[in-house]
N, C-alpha and C positions, 0 to 999 in steps of 0.2 A: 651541611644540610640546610643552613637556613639562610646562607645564602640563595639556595637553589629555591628554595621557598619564595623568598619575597622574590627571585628571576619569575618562577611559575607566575605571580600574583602581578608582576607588573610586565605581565607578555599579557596574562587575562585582560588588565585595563587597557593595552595599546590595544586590543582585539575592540573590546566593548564600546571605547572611546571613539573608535574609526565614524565617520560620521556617514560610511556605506553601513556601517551596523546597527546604526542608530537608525536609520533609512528604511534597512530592511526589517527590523523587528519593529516597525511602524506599520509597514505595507502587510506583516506574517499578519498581524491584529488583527486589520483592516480586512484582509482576509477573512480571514476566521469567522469574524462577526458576520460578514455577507454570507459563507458557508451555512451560517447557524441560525441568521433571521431569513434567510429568502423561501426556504420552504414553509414556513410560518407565514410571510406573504402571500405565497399561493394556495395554503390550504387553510378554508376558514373553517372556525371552531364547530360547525354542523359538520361538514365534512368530518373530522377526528372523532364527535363524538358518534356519528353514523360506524365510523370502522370498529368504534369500542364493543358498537352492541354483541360483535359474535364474537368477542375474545374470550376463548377458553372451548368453543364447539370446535368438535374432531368434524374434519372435513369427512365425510363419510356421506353412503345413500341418503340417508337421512335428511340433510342439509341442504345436497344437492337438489334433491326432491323439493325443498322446501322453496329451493332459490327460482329455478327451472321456469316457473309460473308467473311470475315476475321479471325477467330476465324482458331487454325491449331491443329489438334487430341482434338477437344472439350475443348479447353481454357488450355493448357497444353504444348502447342513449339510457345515460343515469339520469333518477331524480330523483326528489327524498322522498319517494314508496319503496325505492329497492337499490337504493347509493350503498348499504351496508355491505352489501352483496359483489359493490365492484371488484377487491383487492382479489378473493374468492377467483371468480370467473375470470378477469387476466389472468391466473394461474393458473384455470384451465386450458383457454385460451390457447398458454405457448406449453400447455402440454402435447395438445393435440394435434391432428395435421390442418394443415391450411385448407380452410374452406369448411371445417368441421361444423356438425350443428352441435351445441352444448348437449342439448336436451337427451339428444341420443346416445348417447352413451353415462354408463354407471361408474361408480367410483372404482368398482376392482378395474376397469377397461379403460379410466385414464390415467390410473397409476402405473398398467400395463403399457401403457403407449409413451410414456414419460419414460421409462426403464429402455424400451425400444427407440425410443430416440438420442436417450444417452448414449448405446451401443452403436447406433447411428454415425453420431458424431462422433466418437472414438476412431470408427473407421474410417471419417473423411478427414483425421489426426494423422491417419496411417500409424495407429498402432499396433504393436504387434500382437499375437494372440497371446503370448505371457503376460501381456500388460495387462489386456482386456479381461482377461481371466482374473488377474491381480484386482481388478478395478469391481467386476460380478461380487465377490468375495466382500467387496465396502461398501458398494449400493445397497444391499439389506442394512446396515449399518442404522442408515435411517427410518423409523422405524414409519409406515403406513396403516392406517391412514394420519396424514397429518393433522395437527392439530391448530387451529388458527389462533396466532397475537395478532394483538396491537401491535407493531413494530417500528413507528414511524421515527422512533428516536433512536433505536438501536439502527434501523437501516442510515438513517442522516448523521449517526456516529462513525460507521464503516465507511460511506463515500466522503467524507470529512475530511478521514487519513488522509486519501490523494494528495488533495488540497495544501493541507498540512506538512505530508514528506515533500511535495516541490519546493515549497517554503523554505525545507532544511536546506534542500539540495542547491537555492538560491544564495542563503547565509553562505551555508560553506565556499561556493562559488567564488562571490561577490568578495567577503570578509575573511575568507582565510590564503586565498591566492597571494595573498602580499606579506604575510609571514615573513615569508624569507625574502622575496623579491625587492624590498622597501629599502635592507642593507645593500645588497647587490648595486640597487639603484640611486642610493647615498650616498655610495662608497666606506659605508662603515663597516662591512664584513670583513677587513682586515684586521680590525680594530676588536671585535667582536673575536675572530678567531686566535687572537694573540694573547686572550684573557685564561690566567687558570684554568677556566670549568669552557673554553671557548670550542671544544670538541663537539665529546660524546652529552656533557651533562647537556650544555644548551641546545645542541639539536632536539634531543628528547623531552626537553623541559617546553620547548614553543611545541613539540608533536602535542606533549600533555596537553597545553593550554588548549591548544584548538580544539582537540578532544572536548575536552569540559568544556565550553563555551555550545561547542554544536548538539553535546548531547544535552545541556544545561536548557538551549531554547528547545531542543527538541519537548523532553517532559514539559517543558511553561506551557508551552504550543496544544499539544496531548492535553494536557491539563486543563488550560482555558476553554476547548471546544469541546470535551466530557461538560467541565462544568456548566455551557451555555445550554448542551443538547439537553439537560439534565432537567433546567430550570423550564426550556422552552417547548418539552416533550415527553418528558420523563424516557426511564429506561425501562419500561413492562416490559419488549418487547427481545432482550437479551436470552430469556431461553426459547424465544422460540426458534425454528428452522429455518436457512439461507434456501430452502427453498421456496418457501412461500413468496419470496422475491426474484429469485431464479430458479423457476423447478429443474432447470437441465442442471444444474449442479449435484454431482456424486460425491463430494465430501459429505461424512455424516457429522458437522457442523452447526452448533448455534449461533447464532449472532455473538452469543459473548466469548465462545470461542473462539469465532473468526476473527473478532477485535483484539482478543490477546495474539490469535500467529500475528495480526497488521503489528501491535506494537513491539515484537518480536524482530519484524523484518522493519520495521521503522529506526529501531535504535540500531540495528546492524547496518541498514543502510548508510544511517546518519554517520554513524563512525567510516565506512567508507568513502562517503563523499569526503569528510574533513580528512581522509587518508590521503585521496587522490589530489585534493584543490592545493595541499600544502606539500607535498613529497613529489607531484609533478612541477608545482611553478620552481620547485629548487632545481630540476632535472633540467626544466628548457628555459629559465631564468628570465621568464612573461608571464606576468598573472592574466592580461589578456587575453594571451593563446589558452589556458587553464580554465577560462571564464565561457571561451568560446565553445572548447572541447564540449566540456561538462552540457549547456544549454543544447551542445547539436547531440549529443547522444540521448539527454530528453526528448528532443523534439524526434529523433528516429525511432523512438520504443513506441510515439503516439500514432508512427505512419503504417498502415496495410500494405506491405511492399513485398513480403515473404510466402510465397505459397507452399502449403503444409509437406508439399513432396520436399522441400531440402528441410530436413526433420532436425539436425543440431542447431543451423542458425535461425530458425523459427524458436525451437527452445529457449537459444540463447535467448534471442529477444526477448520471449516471455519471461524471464528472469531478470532481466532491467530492472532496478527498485520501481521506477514508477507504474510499470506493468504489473510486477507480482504484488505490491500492495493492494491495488485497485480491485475491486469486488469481482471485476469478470475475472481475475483469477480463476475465482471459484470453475470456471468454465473449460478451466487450462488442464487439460488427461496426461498428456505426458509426463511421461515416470524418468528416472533415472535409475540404472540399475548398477548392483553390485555382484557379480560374481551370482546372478539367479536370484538376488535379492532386490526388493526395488523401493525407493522411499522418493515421496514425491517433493515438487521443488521448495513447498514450506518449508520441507525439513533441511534442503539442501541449499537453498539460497544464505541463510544469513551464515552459513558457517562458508561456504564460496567467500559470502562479502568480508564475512570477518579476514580469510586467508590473501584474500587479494589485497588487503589492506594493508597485512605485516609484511606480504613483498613487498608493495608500495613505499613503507617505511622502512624496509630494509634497503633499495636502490637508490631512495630519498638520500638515504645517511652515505650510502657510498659517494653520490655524486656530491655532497656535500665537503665529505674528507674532499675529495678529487681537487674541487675547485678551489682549495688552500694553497693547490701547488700550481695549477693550470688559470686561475681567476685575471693575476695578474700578471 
């Protein structure tokens, strides 16, 4: 065992040392900090304190009435008489239908027309009516009238993740492709697999590392852009509702809930990517082609290429890490179901990514023995 020890601890340092890792947990930074100071940039401190003034008023007749008289080309030319009122009225806005006048209509009748649009879109999902029924049954969930935060830190928390899981899905790419591929390409994996523990331990032992290394940047990462959002916005705005940013969304969902599923499916992801960059480049013995994969199956969950009639591989997509972390999730109706039972893809994403990763690692380790006898 301690042998196996200092293996784990000096696979960790060839990982850390790699100067792609040093590279990329330079650029994750550099990242981050742009994630975390640009909306800072665009919004000056009149602005934030204009949104402060209604946090805590229940969006209701009341407010609306209040707004209504103020409002200038139908919630569309702010100034500081009635800027408090913007966040407000874009939430009307995309409640409504296009061309709506604000004015005319009451709070129960754009809460009704949000509900009717949800169901809307369910059908242009092509769901079926189990679904739709399943989904009636969560929409009350949220409880109306809403009530307004401030939310400008919890929302630049949740679009942050994005940002953030690419990052992962880069590391893993970029710094764990070469795991295996380094001896392959030194010729020292003869050398390696003739050692006592040169099987099952040290296969498992570099899976370990990489593991720890990608989930290890992941919370730094998580970490760092909490602690900037923190400093640079505070987080008032974690219990309020993912609708007041998106009213089409039917999870009945806070910001701080939302942000625990992202790091839910963030650290299940991350363990997948480090599943796939290290247990594929042992399979086709290129961390290249592993680097390439990985980057074009990103860049295909970013493209509109699926239309909602082929109803699995539209799903699949939306189940891409980079897709289901990202906030329009929240926008994503389709259910999966079990036998009349249905739980949606938060629930079923990270246990997919975790499952597809111990095949990963179990086909890793076969081609691994394999190439002892067939290598050379």
């Amino acid at each position: 065992m301690k042998n196996l020890g200092q293996l784990y601890g000096f696979e960790i340092k060839k990982i850390m040392k790699n100067r792609l890792t040093v590279a990329m947990l330079v650029v994750t930074v550099i990242f981050i900090l742009i994630e975390a100071f640009v909306p800072k940039i665009t919004m000056t401190k009149e602005m934030m304190d204009a949104q402060k003034v209604l946090d805590g008023r229940v969006i209701d007749d009341t407010l609306l009435q209040e707004m209504y008289p103020k409002l200038a080309e139908n919630g569309r030319l702010w100034n500081a008489t009635n800027n408090q009122y913007e966040e407000i009225a874009d939430m009307e806005i995309a409640m409504l239908p296009d061309g709506a006048i604000l004015a005319e209509y009451s709070a129960d009748e754009m809460y009704k027309e949000r509900k009717e649009a949800i169901i809307s879109f369910m059908k242009l999902d092509e769901l079926t009516d189990a679904e739709i029924a399943w989904w009636e049954n969560e929409i009350p969930k949220t409880e109306t009238p809403f009530t307004y935060r401030f939310f400008q830190g919890a929302l630049n928390l949740a679009q942050g993740m994005s940002l953030t899981l690419m990052c992962i899905m880069l590391i893993a790419a970029l710094c764990l492709s070469t795991v295996f591929t380094v001896e392959h390409r030194q010729r020292t994996d003869q050398l390696v697999l003739c050692c006592r523990n040169g099987r099952k331990e040290t296969f498992f032992t570099k899976i370990a590392a990489g593991l720890s290394v990608v989930l290890g940047c992941c919370l730094v990462s998580a970490a760092l852009l909490t602690l900037l959002i923190v400093v640079l916005y505070g987080l008032n705005g974690l219990n309020s509702v993912v609708q007041l940013e998106l009213p089409w969304a039917a999870y009945p969902f806070t910001f701080g809930e939302f942000i625990a599923v992202q790091m839910i499916v963030m650290f299940s992801a991350a363990i997948l990517f480090a599943a796939f960059a290290m247990a594929m480049s042992e399979i086709v013995k290129n961390s290249l082609a592993v680097m390439g994969i990985m980057v074009c199956i990103f860049i295909f969950g970013q493209l509109e290429i699926i239309p909602p009639n082929f109803r699995v591989l539209a799903q699949m997509k939306s189940m891409i890490p980079s897709n289901q972390i990202s906030i329009w999730s929240l926008l994503e109706y389709r259910l999966i179901g079990f036998g009349g039972n249905y739980i949606t893809t938060y629930v079923a994403s990270p246990l997919i990514y975790l499952a597809i990763s111990v095949l990963l690692i179990i086909i890793g380790k076969i081609s691994y023995d394999r190439f002892q006898v067939t290598g050379r």
